[in-house]
N, C-alpha and C positions, 0 to 999 in steps of 0.2 A: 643349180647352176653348174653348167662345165667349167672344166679348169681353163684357167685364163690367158687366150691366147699373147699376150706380153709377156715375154720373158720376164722374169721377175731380174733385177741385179743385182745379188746376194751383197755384195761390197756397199752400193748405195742404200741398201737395206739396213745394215749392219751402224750403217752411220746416221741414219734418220732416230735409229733405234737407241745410239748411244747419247744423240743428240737431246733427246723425251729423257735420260738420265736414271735414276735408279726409282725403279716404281714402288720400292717400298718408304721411301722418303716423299715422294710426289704425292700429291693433294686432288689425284685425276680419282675418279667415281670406281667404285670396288669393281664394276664390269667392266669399264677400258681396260682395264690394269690385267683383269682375265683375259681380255680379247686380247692384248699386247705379249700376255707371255704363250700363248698359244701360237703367234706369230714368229716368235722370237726364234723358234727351234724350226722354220721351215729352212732350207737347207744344208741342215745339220742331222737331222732322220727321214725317215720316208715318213710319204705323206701319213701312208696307211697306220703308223708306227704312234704318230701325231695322236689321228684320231682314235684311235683307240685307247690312247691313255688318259685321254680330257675327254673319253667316250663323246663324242663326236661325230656327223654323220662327212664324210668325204665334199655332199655337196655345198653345206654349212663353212665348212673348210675355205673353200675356194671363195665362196660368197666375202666372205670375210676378206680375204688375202686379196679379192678385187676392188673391195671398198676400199683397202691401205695404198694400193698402188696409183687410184686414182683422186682421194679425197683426203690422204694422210690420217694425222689424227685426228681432227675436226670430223670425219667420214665415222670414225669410231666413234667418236660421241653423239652420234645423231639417236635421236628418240624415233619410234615406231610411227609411221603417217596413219596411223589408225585406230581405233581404240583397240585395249587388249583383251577385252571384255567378251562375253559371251553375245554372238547373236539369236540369240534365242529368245523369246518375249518371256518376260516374267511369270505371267499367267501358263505357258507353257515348262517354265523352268521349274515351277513348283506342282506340277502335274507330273512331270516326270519324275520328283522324287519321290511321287504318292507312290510312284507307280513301281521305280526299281525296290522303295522298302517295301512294298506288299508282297514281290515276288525278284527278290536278287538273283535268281536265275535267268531275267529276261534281256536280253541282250539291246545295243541300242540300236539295231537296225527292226527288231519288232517292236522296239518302245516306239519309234518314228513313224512306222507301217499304222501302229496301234490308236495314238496320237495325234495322226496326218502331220505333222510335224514338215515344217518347206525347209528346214535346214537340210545338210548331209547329215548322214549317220555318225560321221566321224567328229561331227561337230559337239551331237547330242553324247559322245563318248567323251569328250573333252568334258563336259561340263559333271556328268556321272563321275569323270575322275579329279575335277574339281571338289567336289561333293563328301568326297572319300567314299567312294558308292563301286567302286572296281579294286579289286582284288588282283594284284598282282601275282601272276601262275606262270610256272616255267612252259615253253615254248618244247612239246614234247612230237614229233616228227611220226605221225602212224601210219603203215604205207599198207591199205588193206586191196585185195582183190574183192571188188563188188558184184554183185548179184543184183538182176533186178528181172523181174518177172515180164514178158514183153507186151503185157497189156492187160487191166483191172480185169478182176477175178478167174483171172490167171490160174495165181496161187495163192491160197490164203499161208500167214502162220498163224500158230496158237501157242499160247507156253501158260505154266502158270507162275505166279510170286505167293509170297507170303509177307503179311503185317501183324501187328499186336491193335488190339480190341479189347481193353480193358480185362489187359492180360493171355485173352486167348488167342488163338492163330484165326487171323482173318486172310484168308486168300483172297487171291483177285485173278481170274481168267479172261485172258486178252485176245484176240482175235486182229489181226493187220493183214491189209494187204496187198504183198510185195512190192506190187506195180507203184504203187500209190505212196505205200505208207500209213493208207486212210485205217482209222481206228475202225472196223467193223464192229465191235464189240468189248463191254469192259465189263465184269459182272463181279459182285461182291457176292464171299457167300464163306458160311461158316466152315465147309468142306469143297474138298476140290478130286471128288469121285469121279468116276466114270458116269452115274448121269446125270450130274451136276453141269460137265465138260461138257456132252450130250446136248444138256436142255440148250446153253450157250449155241452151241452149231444148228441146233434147229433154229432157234429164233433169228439168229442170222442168215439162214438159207432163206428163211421165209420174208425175209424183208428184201435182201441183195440178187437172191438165187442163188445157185448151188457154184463152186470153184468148180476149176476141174481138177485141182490138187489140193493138198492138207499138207503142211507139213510142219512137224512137233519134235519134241527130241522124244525119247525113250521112257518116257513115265508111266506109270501105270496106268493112267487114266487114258492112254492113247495107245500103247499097246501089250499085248500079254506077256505074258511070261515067258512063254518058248518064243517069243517075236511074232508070233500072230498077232490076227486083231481081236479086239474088243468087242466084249458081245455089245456095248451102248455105240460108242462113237465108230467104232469099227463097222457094225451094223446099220448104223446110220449114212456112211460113207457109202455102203456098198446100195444103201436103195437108194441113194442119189446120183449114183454114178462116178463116186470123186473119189481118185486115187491117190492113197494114205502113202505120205512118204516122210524118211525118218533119218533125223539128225543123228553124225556118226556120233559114239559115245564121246563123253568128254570133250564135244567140240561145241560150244555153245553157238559161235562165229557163226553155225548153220541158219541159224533161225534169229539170225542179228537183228532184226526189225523190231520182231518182237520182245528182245533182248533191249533193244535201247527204250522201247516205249515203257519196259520194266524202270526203266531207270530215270527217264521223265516223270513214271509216277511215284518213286523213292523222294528225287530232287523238286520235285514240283508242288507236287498234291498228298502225300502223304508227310512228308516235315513242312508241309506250309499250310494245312487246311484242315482243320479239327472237326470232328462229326464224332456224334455221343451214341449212335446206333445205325445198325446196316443199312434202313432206308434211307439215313440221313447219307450216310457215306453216297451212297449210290446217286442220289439226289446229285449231290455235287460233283461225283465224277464224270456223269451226264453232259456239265456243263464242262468240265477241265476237258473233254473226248471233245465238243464244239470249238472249245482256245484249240488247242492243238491239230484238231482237222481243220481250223480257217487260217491259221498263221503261215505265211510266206517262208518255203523252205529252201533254203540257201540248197542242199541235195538235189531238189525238186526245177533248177533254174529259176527260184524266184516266186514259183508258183506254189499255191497251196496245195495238201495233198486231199483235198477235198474238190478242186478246181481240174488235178490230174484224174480223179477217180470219176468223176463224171456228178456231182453234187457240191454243188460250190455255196458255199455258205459265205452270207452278206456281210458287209465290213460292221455294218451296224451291229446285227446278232452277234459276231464275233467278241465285238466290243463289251454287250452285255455280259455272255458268260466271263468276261475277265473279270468285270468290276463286280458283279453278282458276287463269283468264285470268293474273289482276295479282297474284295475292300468291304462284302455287304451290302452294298448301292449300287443305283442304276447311273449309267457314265453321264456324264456331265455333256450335255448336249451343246451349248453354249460354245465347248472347247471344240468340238469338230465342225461346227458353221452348220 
């Protein structure tokens, strides 16, 4: 609400105020008595000065100070015309908490996508922090220059990560691309060589076709040692036609897609999804590459990056591989109609 065109008159103010008497000896409800000294210091500090010390929003503020000037304190003591409860149906309030403990990385705008859910997103966040289901995180301001490829199979990236395997180093080589986002490729494997790297870029050339660009940082498996290329992936590039281009040293930033999708499968699928051997791993990453290429990406305007790449994958399947993924079961059909 805007500030309120009636002057306020601080004198008549002052004396309605004195009239209500000391609020620590009155018998008024512990929230007037808040609402009352919140009021008490409007023409005594600025407004902004106000809110910020009863953290306060400016238009809460005025809301307030318009109900005193025309309702007094009968106006303060009014109860809510609505209930304060969650509109959310039950059957769906308790689907929703299957669903953030399975995977507390999921935000409540794909819980609602996920769920069809007819509420707002903001609603389904209300009840998550009802719940104790949101983590309170400082508010950190990142202001990047972005890149984006000006159309699927543009430019691929590739990068590799590493995990633990009952003790040993399990990589994972990733394939995305730029335009998109879309996961091309996710492969599990005890080493991450050059035709390990390799086998990864054929099988995906042979599904997608060939980019017209590659680009990787500096590793060994993409390129040599004097800065040439590789007798595998290098060699591979050159009978495809696709040219190998390479992130500045020490600048990860270059190959940021493939850098974030490292870190969806850190936060996502690797501390949330256990698997006792590499087929099994792979099995399931299968499905986390399906969650992730059919989920609506706030980057993407809304759209999935499976939708942007020209393979749009169904709300249903989508659905599967989560519940499959995180819960073991098939989704509960009932709840999407």
């Amino acid at each position: 609400m805007d500030k309120p065109k009636t002057r306020l008159d601080t004198r008549k103010h002052r004396k309605q105020l004195r009239d209500i008497g000391s609020l620590r000896r009155s018998n008024l409800p512990e929230k007037v008595k808040n609402r009352l000294r919140i009021i008490s210091w409007y023409g005594r500090r600025k407004v902004e000065d106000i809110c910020r010390f009863f953290e306060i929003s400016k238009s809460w503020f005025y809301r307030l100070l318009h109900t005193f000037l025309n309702e007094g304190l009968r106006g303060l003591m009014k109860r809510a015309g609505r209930p304060r409860g969650s509109t959310i149906p039950d059957l769906f309030a308790k689907e929703i908490k299957r669903v953030r403990e399975a995977n507390p990385r999921i935000g409540s705008r794909r819980i609602k996508w996920l769920l069809q859910v007819a509420s707002h997103h903001s609603t389904v966040h209300r009840l998550l922090r009802g719940l104790g289901l949101v983590r309170m995180r400082p508010y950190r301001r990142r202001v990047w220059k972005r890149f984006r490829a000006e159309y699927p199979n543009k430019r691929w990236q590739t990068d590799v990560t590493e995990t633990l395997l009952d003790g040993r180093s399990l990589y994972k080589i990733t394939l995305v691309d730029d335009h998109s986002n879309y996961r091309l490729a996710s492969r599990l494997s005890w080493d991450a060589t050059g035709p390990t790297a390799a086998g990864v870029l054929e099988d995906a050339v042979g599904e997608y076709g060939p980019p017209e660009e590659l680009l990787s940082d500096n590793g060994a498996q993409f390129r040599g040692r004097k800065g040439g290329e590789t007798v595998e992936v290098g060699g591979l590039c050159r009978r495809y036609g696709i040219r190998q281009v390479y992130a500045s040293p020490n600048h990860p930033q270059t190959i940021g897609k493939a850098e974030h999708a490292h870190r969806d499968d850190k936060m996502e699928f690797f501390d949330l999804v256990e698997f006792e051997s590499v087929e099994e791993g792979q099995r399931k990453l299968g499905l986390f590459d399906v969650w992730q290429n059919g989920c609506p990406n706030r980057g993407l305007k809304g759209r999935s990056p499976a939708e942007v790449y020209g393979r749009p994958i169904s709300h249903g399947e989508n659905a599967e591989a989560f519940y499959l993924l995180y819960l073991g079961e098939a989704p509960p059909q009932g709840l999407f109609g």
